[in-house]
N, C-alpha and C positions, 0 to 999 in steps of 0.2 A: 361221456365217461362217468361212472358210478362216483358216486360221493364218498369224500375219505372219509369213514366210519371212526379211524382212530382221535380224530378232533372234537366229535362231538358225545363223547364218554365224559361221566360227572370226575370233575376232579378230586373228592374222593375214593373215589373207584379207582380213579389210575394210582395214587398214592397208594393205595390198600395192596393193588397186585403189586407196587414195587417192594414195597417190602417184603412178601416173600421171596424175592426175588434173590436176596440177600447173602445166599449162604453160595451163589454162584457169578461169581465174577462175571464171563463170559457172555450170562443169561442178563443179569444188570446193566452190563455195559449195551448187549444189541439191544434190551428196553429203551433204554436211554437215547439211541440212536433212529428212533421208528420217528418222530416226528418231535417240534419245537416241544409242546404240551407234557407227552411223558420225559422230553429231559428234563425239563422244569421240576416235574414230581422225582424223577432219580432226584436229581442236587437238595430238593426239600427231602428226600428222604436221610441224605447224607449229612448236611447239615445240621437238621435237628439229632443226629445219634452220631456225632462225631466219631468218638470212641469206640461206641459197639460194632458199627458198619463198618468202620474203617479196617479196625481186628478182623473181623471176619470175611471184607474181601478181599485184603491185602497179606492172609496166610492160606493154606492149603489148598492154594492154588494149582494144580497140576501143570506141568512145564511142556511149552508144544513145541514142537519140530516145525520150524516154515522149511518145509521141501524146494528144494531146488528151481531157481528163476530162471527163465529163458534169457540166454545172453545175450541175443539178437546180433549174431556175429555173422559176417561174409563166409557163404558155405567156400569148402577146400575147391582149389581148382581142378577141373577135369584133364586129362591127358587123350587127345585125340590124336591117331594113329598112321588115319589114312584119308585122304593120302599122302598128306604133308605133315609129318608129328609139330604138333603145335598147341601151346597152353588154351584152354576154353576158362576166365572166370564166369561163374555165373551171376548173376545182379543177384543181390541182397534180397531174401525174404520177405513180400509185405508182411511190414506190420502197422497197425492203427496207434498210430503213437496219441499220447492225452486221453486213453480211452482208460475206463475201467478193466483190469487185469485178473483174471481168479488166480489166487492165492490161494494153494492149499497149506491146509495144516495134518501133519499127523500128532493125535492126541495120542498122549499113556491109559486115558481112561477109555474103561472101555475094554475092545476087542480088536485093537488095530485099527480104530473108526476114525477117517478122513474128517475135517471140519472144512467147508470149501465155501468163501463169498469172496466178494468184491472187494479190494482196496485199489483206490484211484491212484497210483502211480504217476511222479512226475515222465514229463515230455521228453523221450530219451530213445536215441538209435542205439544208447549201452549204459549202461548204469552197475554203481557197485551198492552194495550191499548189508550195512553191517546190524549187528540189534544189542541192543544194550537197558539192563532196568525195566524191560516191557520195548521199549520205543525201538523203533528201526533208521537208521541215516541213509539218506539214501543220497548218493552222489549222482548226477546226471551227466551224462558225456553229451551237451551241447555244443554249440557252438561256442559256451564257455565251459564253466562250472560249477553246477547252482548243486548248491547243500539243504537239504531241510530233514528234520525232524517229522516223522510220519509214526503215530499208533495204531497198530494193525486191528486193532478189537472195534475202536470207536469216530478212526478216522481225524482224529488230531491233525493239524499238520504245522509246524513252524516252520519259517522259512528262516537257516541261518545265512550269519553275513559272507558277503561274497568276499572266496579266497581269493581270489588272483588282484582286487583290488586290495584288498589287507595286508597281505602277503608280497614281500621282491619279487622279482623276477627270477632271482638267483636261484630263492626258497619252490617256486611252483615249479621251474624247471624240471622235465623228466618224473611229476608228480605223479607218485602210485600209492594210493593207503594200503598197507599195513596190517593196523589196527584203530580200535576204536574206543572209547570208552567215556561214559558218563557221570558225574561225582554222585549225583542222586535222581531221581524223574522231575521232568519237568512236571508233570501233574501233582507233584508235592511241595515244589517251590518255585520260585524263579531264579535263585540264587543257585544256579546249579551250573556245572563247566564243561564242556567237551572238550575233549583229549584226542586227538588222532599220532597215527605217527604212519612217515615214510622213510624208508631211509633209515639218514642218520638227524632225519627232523621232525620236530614236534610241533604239533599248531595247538593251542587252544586258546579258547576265548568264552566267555558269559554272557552269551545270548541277550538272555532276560533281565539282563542290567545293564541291556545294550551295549558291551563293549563288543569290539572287533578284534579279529584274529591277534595273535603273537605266535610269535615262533621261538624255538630255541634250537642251537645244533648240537649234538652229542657224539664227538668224534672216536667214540670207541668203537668196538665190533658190535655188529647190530642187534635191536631190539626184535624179541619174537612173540612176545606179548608185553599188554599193560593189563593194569589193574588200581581199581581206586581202594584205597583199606585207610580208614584211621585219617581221613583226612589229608592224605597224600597219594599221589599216584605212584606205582612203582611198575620198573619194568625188567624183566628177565632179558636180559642177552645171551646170543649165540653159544656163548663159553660158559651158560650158566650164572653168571654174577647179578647179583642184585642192585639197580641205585633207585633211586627216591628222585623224584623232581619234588620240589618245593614250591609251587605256585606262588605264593608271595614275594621270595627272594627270587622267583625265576630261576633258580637252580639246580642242578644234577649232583648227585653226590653218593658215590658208593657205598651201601651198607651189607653186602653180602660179597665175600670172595669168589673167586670162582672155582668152578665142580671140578675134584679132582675124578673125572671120570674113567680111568682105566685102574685106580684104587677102587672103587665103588661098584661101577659095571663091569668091568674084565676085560680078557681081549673077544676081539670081532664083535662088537657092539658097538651099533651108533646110536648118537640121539634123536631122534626123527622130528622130533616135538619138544617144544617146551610151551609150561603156560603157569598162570598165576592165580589163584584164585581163592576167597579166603572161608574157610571153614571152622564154622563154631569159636569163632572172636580170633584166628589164628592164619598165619598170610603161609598158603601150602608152595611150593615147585612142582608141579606135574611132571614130570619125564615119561616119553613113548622111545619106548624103544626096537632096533631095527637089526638083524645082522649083515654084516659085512657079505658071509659065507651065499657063493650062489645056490637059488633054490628056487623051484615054482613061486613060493610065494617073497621071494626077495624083494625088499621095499615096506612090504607091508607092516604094520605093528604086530610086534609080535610079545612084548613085553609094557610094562610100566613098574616106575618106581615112585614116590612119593615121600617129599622131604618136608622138615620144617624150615623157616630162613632161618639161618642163624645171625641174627640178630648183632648178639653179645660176641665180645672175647672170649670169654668161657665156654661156648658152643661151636662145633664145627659142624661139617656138613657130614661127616663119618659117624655123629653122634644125635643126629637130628632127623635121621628116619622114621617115616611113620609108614607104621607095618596094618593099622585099621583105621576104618573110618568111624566106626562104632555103627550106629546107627543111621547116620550122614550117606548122602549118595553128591555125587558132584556131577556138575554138566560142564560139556567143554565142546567148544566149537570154535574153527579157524577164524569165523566171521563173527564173532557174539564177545559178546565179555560174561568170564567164566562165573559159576554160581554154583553154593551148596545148599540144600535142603533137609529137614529131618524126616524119613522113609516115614516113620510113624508115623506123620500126619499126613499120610495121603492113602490110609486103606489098603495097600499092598501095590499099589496101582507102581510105585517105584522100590525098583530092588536096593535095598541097605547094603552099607559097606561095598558099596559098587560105583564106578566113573562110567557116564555115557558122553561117547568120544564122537567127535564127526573130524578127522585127521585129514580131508579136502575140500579146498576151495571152491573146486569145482568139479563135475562129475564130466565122463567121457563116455558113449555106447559102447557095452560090451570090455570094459574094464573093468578091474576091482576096485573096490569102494572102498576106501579106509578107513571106518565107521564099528561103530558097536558097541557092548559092555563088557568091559573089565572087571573082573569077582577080584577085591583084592582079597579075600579069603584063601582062593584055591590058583590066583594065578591065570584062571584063564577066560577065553572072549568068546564070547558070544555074538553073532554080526545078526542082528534081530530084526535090520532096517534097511537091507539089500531092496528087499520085494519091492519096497515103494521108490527105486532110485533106477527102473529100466525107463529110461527115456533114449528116444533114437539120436538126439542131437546133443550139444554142448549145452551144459547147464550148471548153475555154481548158486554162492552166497547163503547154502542153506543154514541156519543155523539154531538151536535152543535158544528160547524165548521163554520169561520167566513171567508169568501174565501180570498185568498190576494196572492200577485205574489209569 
């Protein structure tokens, strides 16, 4: 076997290429990841430029799409006819479970250009999906439940504590996440929380200061997204109303009413969507919306509105429309936790005053995708992200990823 060439480079040489390496997140992070030696030189280059490196790789970032995961599901059963009509399952698809998995990404930069390598995925006949901050959660459908913390760039992995020991019986029962979300990245602190929710239940806990799960119930109509802002989690309900959990008191508490939606959107209008996500120091409501009336494309988004909370007494929902983004573009995806950006610092590479939607869980062959961008200028979508979503089987968890060390 040839000699690894990359161990025997002077180490200032390796320090010299890393720092140009600087102005590209992406390019720094796979340096970092080629052997012990150049991480050594990344983290001395970070180190000694705290501030300048930091600024520069933790803004104009370009935001990527992780495409769609194989769900590794028991294909549908066959119906055999003759002689005797009787069901045929077929066995389960090998797959190499613990193996390295490609991951694709589609980038904004560029021309439509794929990013495709290896991330080591845990051991799982099914797994969910979510990504939040940079990092991805990845639940594993073992023979338990194992949680960790996985970065898609650099290959991180944490392992969080195990739900079903943390957690009642009563709580994991019928367990389906939801949502997800993270107070800040784990690669900027250790003092950081995850937040899930199913149901009408909440788990989180702090990792990196070793604490184990908690839970809380919230017996209203249900949560359809969370979001961290200002040092609290909040979450949109079904009916549109806002509450806060308070992680120190452990509780819930309403601070937005809820939508009066046939004053605001009219008749034969539903909401399809809701989501939370905060833009330019300010916490938005997304609404997608959907008509009643049947049509070819019934179901599909066919609309969006965009609110501020109201907060105060003084503000209601009738008076807390936001009609632009300015400059601002937002991402939003069923599986991620939502994010804003300013278009200007990314070259044109992202369209201003625009939301880029991914409105499913999961994809089906030969179904519509309920995906795309929304101009809140003129109203209307553009579906830009079809091309790269024909797969023959079932496939879900794709979501916007906001890149970060």
């Amino acid at each position: 076997m040839a000699p690894n060439w990359s161990y025997d480079l002077p180490e200032e040489l390796i320090i010299s290429v890393a720092k140009r390496l600087t102005d590209s997140l992406q390019d720094f992070i796979f340096f970092g990841a080629v052997c012990k030696s150049w991480r050594s030189a990344a983290t001395e280059v970070k180190e000694k430029n705290p501030n300048n490196i930091a600024l520069r790789l933790l803004t104009h970032q370009v935001p990527l799409l992780l495409l769609p995961l194989s769900c590794w599901q028991r294909p549908p059963p066959i119906l055999v006819s003759n002689p005797v009509p009787k069901i045929i399952r077929p066995p389960p698809k090998e797959k190499s479970e613990g193996l390295n998995e490609a991951v694709e990404f589609y980038s904004l930069k560029g021309k439509g250009n794929k990013i495709s390598y290896k991330l080591n995925l845990p051991k799982a006949r099914m797994r969910i999906c979510f990504s939040s901050f940079g990092w991805l959660v990845i639940v594993s459908k073992t023979e338990g439940c194992e949680w960790s913390l996985v970065h898609p760039l650099n290959h991180a992995k944490i392992e969080l504590p195990d739900v079903q020991r943390s957690l009642p019986r009563s709580v994991v029962s019928g367990f389906r996440v939801g949502k997800f979300a993270l107070s800040s990245s784990p690669s900027w602190t250790s003092d950081y929380i995850v937040m899930f929710q199913s149901g009408h239940r909440f788990g989180f806990c702090r990792p990196g200061l070793g604490e184990k799960w908690k839970y809380k119930v919230s017996w209203g109509d249900l949560v359809t997204d969370l979001s961290y802002y200002k040092g609290q989690f909040y979450f949109v309900h079904l009916s549109s109303r806002i509450s806060v959990f308070d992680i120190d008191k452990e509780e819930i508490r309403l601070v937005a009413p809820e939508f009066p939606k046939e004053q605001l959107l009219g008749p034969n209008v539903l909401i399809k969507e809701h989501y939370l996500v905060e833009s330019a120091g300010v916490l938005l409501v997304v609404l997608f919306t959907t008509t009643t009336t049947k049509c070819k494309d019934q179901g599909l988004t066919f609309g969006c509105r965009v609110f501020e909370v109201p907060f105060t007494n003084s503000k209601s929902w009738s008076d807390s429309e936001v009609r632009s983004l300015g400059n601002r573009t937002i991402f939003l995806s069923k599986c991620s936790s939502s994010f804003s950006i300013e278009a200007s610092d990314y070259s044109g590479l992202c369209k201003a005053n625009s939301i880029y939607f991914m409105n499913n869980k999961v994809v089906l062959p030969r179904q519509s995708r309920d995906m795309g961008v929304f101009n809140m200028k003129d109203g209307t979508i553009t579906r830009d992200f079809d091309k790269f979503f024909d797969y023959e089987e079932l496939r879900g968890f794709h979501s916007w990823i906001q890149p970060s060390l």
